[in-house]
C-alpha positions in Angstrom: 59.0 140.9 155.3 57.5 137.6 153.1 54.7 139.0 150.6 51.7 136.3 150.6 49.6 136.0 148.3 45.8 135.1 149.2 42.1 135.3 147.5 39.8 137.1 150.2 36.5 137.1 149.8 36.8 135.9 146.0 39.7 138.9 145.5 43.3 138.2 144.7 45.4 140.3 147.5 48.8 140.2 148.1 49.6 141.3 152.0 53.2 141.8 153.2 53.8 140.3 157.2 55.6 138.3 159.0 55.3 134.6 158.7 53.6 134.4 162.5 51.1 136.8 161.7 47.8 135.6 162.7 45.4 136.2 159.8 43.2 137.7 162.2 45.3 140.9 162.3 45.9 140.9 158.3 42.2 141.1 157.9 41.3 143.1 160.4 44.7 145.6 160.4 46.2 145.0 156.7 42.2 144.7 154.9 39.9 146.6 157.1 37.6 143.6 157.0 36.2 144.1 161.0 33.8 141.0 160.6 36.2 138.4 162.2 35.9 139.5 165.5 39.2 138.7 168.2 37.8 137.1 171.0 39.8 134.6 173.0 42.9 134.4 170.8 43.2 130.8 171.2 40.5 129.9 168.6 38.6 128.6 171.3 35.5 131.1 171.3 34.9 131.0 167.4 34.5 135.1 167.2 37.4 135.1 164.4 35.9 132.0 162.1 36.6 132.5 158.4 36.2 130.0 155.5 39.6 128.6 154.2 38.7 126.9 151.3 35.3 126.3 152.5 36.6 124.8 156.0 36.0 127.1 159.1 38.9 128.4 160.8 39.7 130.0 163.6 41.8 132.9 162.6 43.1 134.5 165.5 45.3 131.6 165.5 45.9 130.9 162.3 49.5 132.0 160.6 49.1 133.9 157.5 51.5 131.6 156.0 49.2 128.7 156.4 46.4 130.5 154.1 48.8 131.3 151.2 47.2 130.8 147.5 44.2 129.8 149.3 40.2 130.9 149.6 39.6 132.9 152.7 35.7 133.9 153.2 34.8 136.0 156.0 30.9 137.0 156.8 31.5 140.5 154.6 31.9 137.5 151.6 29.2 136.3 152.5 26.2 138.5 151.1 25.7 142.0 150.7 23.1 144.1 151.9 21.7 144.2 148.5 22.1 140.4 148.4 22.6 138.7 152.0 23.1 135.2 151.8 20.0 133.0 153.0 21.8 132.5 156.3 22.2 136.2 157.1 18.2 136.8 156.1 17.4 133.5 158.1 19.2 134.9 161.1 17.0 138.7 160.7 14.0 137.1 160.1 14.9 134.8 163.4 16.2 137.4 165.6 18.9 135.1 166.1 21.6 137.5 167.2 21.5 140.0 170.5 24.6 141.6 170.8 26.2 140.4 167.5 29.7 139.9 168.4 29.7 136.0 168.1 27.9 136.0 164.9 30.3 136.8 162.3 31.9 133.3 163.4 28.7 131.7 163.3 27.5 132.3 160.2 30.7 131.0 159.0 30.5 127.8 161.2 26.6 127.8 159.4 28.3 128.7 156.2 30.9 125.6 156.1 28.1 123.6 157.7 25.5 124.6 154.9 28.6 123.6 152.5 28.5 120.1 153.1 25.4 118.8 154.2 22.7 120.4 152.1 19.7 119.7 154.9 21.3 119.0 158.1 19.1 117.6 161.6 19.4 120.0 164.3 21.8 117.8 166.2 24.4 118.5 163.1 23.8 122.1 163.5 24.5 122.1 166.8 27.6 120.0 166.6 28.5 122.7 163.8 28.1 125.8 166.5 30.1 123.5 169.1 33.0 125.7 168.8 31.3 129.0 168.7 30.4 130.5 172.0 27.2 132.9 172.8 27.0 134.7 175.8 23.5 136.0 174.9 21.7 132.7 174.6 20.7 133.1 171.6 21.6 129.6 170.1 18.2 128.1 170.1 17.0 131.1 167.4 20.2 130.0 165.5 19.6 126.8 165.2 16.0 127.3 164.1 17.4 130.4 161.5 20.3 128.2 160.1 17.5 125.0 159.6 15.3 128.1 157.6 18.2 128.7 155.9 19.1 125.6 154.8 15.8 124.8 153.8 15.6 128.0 151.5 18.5 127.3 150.0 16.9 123.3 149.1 14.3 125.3 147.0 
């Protein structure tokens, strides 16, 4: 089995799988990272979104070959608890989350959105969640969490 060599969440990590391997299962199986959720496993839903190198992803479908020497960012890279990123605060502060199990992906889709466009409209944010489904509803309080976000980070 190949031996690939990524940087995850800023580390250098070397994970041995097959070629086919959806990066999905080496984060979740190989590096215990249980952020990237598996949701539709056609990178339809946006539950498994990661960064990769800065972009969002989906990585359910997403061949760990495809990622090799490059940046992967889930939500644990992110923040920490002791230092949450302004979208993960934004999104407490909100109560933009009910269940949870969509938000890992869209705090990345946020993330990548935050990335490029300093102070996006609401329309852009929007168009950034496009690909991220909530069954809770909940996107209205995202919207209005990622906009706090963004403007926090402006300061």
């Amino acid at each position: 089995m190949p031996t690939y060599e990524l940087e995850i969440n800023g580390t250098p990590r070397a994970v041995t799988a097959e070629a086919d391997t959806p990066l999905l299962s080496v984060l979740r199986t190989e590096l215990g990272l249980s952020g990237p959720r598996f949701g539709c496993g056609a990178g339809e839903c946006g539950a498994c979104r990661v960064l990769v190198d800065d972009q969002s992803m989906p990585a359910c479908d997403t061949p760990v070959w495809a990622v090799a020497g490059k940046a992967v960012t889930t939500v644990e890279g992110l923040g920490s608890e002791s230092d949450p990123h302004p979208l993960q605060s934004a999104f407490l502060k909100e109560q933009a989350m009910q269940c949870g199990y969509c938000v890992s992906g869209i705090l990345i889709s946020a993330a990548a959105l935050l990335r490029r466009v300093a102070r996006p409209t609401e329309d852009e944010v929007r168009a950034a969640l496009d690909r991220n489904l909530c069954r809770c509803g909940a996107h209205n309080r995202m919207v209005r969490a990622i906009l706090a976000a963004s403007a926090e980070m402006a300061r």
